[in-house]
N, C-alpha and C positions, 0 to 999 in steps of 0.2 A: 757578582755584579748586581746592582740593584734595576730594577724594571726599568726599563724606559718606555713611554710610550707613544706610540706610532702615531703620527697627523693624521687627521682624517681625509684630507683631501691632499694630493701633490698636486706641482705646481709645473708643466714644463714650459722652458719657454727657451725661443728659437733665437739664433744674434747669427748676426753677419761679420767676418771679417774678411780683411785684406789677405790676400794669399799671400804665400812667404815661405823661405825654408827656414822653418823651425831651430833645423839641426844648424845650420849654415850660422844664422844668430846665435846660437848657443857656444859654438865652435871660435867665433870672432869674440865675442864676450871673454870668453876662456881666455884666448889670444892675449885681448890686452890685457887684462887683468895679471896674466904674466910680465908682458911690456913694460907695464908701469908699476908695479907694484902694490896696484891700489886692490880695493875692495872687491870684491866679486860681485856680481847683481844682485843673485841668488850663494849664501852662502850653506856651507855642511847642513848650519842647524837647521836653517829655514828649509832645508830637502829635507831633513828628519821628520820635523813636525808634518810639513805636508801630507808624508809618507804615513805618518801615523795617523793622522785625520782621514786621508785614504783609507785606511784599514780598518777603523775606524767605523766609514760610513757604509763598507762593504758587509760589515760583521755583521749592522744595526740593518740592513736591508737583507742580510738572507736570513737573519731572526722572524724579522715582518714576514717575508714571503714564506717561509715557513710554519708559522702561526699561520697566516690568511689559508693553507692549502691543508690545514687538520681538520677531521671530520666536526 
């Protein structure tokens, strides 16, 4: 793997949403998308990539934290 390197500064920042059950949408989603035949929201691939940017961003943050915690 070639270096990457770390930002100097992170950034966090806070948002508000609507309460909602998550699963409940995802479940009715699922629903029709069976019903009708059509498209899914979210399909296979677009949960792959995601999944893989997740993994991703976890490697690239216990690399840093790991680096920042060597003598």
């Amino acid at each position: 793997d070639a270096p990457v390197e770390s930002p100097a500064q992170v950034s966090i920042e806070e948002a508000s949403f609507d309460q909602g059950d998550a699963l409940l949408a995802e479940i009715e989603a699922f629903l029709r998308t069976i019903r009708t035949g059509g498209r899914p929201v979210v399909t296979g691939e677009d949960g792959l990539r995601a999944l893989e940017t997740a993994m991703r961003i976890t490697e690239l943050v216990q690399r840093s934290a790991h680096r920042s915690s060597a003598p």
